[in-house]
FIVEX-301513 format. One line per 2 residues: number of its first residue (from 1); for each residue z, y, x of N, C-alpha, C. Coordinates in steps of 0.2 Angstrom, whole numbers. Last residue first. Example, Ala and Ser with C-alpha at 12.3 -4.5 7.8 and 13.67 -1.06 7.14 Angstrom:
// FIVEX-301513
2) 35,-11,64,36,-5,68,39,0,64; 39,-28,66,39,-22,62,39,-16,66;
//
This chain:
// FIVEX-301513
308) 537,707,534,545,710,540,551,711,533; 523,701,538,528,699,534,534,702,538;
306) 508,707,543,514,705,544,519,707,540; 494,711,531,500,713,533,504,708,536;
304) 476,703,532,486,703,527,489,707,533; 462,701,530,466,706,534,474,706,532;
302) 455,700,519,453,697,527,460,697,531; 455,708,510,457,698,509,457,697,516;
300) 452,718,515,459,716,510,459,710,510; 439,717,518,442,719,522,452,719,520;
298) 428,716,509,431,710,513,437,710,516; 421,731,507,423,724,501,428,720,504;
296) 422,736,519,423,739,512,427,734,509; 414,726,525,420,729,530,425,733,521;
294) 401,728,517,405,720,521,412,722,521; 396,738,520,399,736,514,403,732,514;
292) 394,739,532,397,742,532,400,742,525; 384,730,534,393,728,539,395,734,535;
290) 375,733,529,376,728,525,385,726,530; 369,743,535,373,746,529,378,741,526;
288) 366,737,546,372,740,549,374,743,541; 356,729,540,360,727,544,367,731,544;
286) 345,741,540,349,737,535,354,731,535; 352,755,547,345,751,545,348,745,540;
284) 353,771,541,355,765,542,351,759,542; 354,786,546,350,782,543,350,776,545;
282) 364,798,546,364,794,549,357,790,547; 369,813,540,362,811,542,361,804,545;
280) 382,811,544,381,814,539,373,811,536; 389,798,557,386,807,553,382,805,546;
278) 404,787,548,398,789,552,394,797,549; 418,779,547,415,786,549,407,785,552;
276) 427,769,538,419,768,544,419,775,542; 449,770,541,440,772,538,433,771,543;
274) 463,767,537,455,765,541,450,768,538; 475,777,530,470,772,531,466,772,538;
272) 493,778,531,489,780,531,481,776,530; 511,780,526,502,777,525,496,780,524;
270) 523,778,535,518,784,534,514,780,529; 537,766,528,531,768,530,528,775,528;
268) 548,778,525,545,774,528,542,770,525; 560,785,517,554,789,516,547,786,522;
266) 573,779,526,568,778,520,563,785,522; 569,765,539,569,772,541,566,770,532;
264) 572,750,544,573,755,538,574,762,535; 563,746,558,571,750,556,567,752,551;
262) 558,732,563,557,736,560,563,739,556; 561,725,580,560,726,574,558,731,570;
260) 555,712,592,555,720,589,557,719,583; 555,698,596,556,704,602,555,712,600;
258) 553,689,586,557,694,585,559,700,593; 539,684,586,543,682,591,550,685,591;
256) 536,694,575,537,684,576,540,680,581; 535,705,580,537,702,573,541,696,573;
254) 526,703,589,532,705,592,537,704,588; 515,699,582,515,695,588,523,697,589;
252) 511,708,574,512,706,572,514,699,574; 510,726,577,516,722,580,515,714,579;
250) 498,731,571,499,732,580,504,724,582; 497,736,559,494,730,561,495,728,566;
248) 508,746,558,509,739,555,507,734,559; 505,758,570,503,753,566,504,748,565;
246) 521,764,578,515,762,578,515,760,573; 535,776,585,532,773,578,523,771,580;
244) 549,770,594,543,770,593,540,770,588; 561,773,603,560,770,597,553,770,597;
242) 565,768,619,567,773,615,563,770,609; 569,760,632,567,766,633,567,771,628;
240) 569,745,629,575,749,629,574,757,628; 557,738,634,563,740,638,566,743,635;
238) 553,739,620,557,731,620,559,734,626; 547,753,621,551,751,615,556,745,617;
236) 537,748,631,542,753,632,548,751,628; 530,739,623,532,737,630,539,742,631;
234) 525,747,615,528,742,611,531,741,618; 516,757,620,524,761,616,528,753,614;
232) 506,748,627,511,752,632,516,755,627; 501,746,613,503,740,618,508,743,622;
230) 492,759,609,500,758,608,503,749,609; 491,773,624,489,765,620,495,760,616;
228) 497,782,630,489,783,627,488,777,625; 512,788,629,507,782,631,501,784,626;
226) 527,798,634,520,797,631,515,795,635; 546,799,629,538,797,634,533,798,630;
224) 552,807,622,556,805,627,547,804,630; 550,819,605,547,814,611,551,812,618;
222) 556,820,594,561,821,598,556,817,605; 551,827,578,551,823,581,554,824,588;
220) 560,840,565,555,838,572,558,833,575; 559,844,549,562,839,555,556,840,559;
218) 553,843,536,558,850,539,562,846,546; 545,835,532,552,835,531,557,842,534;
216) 535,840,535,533,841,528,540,839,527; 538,837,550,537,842,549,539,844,540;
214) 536,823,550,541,825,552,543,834,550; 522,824,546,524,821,542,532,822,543;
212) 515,830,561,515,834,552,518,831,546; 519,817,568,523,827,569,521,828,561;
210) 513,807,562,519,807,564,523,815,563; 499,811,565,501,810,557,509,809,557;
208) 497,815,579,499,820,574,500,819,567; 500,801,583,503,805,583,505,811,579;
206) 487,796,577,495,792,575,501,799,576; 477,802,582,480,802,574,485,801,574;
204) 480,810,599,480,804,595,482,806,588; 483,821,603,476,821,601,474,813,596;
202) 494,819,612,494,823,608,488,823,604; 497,798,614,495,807,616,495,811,613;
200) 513,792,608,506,793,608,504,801,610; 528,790,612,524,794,608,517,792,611;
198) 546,784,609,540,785,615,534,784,610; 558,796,606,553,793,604,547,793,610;
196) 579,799,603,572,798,608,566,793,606; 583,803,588,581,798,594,577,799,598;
194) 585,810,578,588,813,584,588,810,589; 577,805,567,574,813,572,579,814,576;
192) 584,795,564,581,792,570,577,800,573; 591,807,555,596,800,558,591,797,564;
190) 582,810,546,586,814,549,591,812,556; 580,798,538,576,803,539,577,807,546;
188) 594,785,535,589,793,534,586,794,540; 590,773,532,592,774,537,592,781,534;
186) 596,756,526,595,764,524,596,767,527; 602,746,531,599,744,528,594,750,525;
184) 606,741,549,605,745,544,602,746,538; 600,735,560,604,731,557,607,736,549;
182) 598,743,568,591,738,567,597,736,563; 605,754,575,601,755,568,599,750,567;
180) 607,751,589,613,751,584,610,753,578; 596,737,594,598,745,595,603,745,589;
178) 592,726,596,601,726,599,601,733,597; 577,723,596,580,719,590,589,721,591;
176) 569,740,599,572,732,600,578,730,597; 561,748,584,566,748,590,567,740,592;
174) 548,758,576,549,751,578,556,751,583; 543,763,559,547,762,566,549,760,568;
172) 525,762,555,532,760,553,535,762,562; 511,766,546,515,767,553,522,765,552;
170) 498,758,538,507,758,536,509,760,543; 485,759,533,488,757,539,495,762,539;
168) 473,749,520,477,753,521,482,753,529; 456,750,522,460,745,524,467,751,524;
166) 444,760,521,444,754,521,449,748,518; 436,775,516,442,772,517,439,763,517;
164) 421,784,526,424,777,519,431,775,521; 416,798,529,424,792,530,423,789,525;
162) 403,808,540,406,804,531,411,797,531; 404,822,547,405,814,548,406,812,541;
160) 404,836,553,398,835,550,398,827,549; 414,838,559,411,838,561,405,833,558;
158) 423,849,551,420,850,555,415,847,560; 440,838,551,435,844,548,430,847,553;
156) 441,823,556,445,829,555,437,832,554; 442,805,549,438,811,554,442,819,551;
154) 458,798,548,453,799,545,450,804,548; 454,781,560,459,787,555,454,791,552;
152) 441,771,564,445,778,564,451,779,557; 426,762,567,432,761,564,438,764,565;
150) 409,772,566,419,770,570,419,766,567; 391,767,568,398,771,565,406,769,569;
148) 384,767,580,381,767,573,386,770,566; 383,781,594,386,772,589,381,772,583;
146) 378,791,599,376,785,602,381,780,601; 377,804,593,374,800,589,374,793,595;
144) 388,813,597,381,812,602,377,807,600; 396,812,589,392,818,589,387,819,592;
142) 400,799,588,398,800,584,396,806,585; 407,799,604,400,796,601,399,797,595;
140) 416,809,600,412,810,606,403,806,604; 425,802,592,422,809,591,414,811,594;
138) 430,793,602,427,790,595,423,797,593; 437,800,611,432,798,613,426,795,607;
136) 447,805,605,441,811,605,433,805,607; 454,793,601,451,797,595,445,802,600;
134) 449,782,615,453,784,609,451,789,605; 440,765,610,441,770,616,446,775,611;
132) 430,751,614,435,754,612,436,761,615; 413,745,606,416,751,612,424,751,608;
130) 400,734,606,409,735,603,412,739,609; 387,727,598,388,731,603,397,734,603;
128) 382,710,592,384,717,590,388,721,595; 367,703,584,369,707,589,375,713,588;
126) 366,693,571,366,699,573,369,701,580; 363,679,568,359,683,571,360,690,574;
124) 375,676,559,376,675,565,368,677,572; 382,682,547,375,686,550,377,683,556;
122) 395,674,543,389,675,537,381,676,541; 400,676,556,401,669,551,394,669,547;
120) 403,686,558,397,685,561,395,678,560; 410,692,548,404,695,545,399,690,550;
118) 421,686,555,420,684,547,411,687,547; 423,691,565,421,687,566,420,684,558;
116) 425,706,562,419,704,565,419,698,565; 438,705,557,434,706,553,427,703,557;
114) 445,700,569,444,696,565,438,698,558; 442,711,576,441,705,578,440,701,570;
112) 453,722,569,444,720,569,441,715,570; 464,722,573,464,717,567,454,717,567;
110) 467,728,584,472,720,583,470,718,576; 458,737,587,456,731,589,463,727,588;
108) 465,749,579,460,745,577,459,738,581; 468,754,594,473,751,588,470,748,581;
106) 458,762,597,461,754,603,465,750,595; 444,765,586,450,767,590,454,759,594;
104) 424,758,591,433,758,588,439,760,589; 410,757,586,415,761,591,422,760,587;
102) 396,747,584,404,749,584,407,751,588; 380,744,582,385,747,589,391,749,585;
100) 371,730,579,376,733,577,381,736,581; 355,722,575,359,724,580,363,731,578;
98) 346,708,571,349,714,569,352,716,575; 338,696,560,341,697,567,343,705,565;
96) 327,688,554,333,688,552,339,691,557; 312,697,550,316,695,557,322,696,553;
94) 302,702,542,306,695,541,313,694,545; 297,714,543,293,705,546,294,703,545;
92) 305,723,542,302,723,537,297,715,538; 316,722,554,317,718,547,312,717,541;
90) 306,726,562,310,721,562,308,718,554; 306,742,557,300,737,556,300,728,556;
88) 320,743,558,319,742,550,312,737,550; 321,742,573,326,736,568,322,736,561;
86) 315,754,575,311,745,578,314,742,575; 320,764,571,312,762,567,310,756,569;
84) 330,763,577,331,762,572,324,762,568; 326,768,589,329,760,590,330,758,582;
82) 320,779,587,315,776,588,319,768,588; 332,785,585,328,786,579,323,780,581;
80) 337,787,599,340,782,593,338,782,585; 327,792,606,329,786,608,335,784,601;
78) 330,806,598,324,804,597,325,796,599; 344,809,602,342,806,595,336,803,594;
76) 345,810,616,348,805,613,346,803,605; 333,821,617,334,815,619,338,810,617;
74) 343,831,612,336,828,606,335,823,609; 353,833,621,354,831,614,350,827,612;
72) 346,833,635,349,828,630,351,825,625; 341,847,630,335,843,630,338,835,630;
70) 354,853,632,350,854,626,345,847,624; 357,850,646,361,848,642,358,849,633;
68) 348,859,650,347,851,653,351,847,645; 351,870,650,344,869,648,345,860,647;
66) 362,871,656,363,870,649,356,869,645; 362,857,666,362,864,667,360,865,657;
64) 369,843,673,364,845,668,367,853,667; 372,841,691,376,842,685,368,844,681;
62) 374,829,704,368,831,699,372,832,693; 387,829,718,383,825,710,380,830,709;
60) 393,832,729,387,827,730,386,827,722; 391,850,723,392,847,727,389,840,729;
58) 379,850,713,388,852,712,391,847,714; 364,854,709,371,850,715,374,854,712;
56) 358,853,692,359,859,698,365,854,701; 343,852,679,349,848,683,351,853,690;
54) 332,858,673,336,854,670,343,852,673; 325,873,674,328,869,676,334,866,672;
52) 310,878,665,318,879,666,319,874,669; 296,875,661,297,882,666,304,885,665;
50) 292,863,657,296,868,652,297,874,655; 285,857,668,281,856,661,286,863,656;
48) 293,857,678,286,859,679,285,863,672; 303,847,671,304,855,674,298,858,673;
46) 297,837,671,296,840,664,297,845,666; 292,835,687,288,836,683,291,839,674;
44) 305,836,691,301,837,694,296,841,688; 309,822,687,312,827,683,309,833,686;
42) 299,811,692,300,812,687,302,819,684; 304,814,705,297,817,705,297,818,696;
40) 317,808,706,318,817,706,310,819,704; 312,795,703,317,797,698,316,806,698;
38) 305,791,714,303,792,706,305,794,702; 315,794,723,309,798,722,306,799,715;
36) 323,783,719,324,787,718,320,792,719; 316,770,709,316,772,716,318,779,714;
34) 321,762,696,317,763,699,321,765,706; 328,754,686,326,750,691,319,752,695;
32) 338,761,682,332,759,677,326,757,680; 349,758,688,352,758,682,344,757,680;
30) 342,767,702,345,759,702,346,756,695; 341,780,696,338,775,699,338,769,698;
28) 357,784,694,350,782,688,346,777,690; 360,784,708,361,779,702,358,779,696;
26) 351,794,713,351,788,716,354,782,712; 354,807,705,347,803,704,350,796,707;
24) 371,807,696,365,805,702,358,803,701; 376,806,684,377,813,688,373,811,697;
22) 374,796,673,377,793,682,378,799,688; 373,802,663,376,798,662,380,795,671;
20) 360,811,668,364,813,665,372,809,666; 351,802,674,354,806,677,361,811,675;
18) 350,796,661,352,790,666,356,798,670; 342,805,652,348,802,649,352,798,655;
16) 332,806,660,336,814,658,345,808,657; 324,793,657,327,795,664,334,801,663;
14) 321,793,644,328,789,647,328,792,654; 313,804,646,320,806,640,323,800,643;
12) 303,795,650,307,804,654,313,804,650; 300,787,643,304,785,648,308,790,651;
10) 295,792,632,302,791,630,303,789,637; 289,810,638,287,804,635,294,799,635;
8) 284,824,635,288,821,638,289,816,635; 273,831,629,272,829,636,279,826,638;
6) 276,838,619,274,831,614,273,827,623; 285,849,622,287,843,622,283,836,622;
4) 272,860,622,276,856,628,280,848,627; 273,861,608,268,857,609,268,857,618;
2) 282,866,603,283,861,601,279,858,604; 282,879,611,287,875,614,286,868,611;
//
């Protein structure tokens, strides 16, 4: 078998990867600026070559068949070990230049920005690639090896990821500035578990570090709604609709404007961290080790909490 593969070459492996990504020959195509023939004669041939099929109709799309979905795998690692041999040889030239793929939870981006523009302050050579998206999907790209690393809560058990804590991330309870508790100095615990709360999905950190922390009190949470993004719990919350627990860093515009506040719920702030997740195995080229110490070291002076 080892000696079939040495026949498949990096364009086939990008092709697998396009058809794969587009569930079409005829959008692959287009995506890596061939013809579709080329494309189906392409997968044609490793078929040929491994005597399994790689892709089956399901209906009008091109699905990967489990043989298909295997031969993705290694094709995404081998196209990101070869992206990562040509930065190192890069850098071994001299080349002041680089390039940097972050993936980030949504609630991260109210304060990364800034981090990144600090780092691009010092490395204005570097290239930097920036996906938002929510926890599974951050999971997603670090098992499919196609980031360099997160900025996440902290990775669950299992999948093979290394967490550097970073930056502390204080949840706190938020209500509009007329609700009958904003004006209290000490709330109990027990007192906002009977409020209706607009929630984060079920798969969200925020969320589950919420329930298991209501829980470790002997309380359940009391969900009214639920938002996949915490922009739309903040929006909700100043209609009126219900309470809200989000990240410190999130509010700090709603803060100020006083269109929210922070209810002195005790046993509040959750505190939880930021952390860079990447695999186990990763191999960093020196750029992306050099963000990632950056982010470590810089990331407290960079970054202040709003004032509440």
């Amino acid at each position: 078998m080892r000696v079939v593969f040495m026949h498949i070459s990096l364009k086939q492996f990008k092709i697998i990867e396009a058809v794969v990504d587009y569930n079409s020959y005829t959008e692959a195509a287009k995506a890596l600026y061939m013809t579709q023939p080329a494309v189906s004669m392409q997968i044609k041939q490793i078929e040929g070559q491994l005597g399994l099929q790689l892709f089956e109709r399901s209906g009008k799309q091109i699905k990967a068949t489990e043989a298909g979905k295997e031969l993705l795998h290694y094709a995404r690692n081998i196209r990101q070990q070869m992206e990562e041999a040509k930065t190192v040889l890069e850098e071994l030239k001299g080349l002041k230049r680089g390039k940097l793929h972050l993936t980030m939870a949504s609630t991260a981006s109210y304060f990364a920005p800034r981090l990144l523009a600090a780092f691009h302050h010092q490395y204005p050579g570097v290239k930097v690639t920036l996906d938002v998206t929510n926890r599974s999907g951050l999971l997603d790209a670090l098992d499919n090896n196609t980031t360099d690393m997160a900025i996440m809560g902290r990775p669950p058990e299992g999948h093979a990821l290394t967490g550097i804590p970073f930056l502390d991330n204080p949840l706190v309870v938020i209500a509009w500035p007329e609700h009958p508790l904003a004006c209290s100095d000490s709330i109990p615990l027990s007192d906002v578990a009977d409020e209706s709360f607009i929630v984060r999905e079920a798969a969200s950190g925020t969320r589950m570090a919420t329930e298991r922390y209501f829980s470790e009190h002997r309380l359940s949470l009391t969900p009214g709604m639920e938002m996949n993004r915490s922009e739309a719990i903040k929006q909700a919350v100043m209609a009126e609709l219900g309470l809200g627990i989000v990240s410190l860093h999130t509010i700090e515009m709603e803060l100020t404007l006083k269109r929210l506040v922070i209810l002195k719920v005790e046993d509040f702030p959750i505190m939880r961290h930021w952390y860079i997740v990447h695999r186990n195995n990763k191999r960093f080229a020196a750029i992306q080790k050099v963000f990632r110490d950056f982010a470590v070291s810089e990331s407290r002076s960079l970054l202040q909490f709003p004032a509440y």
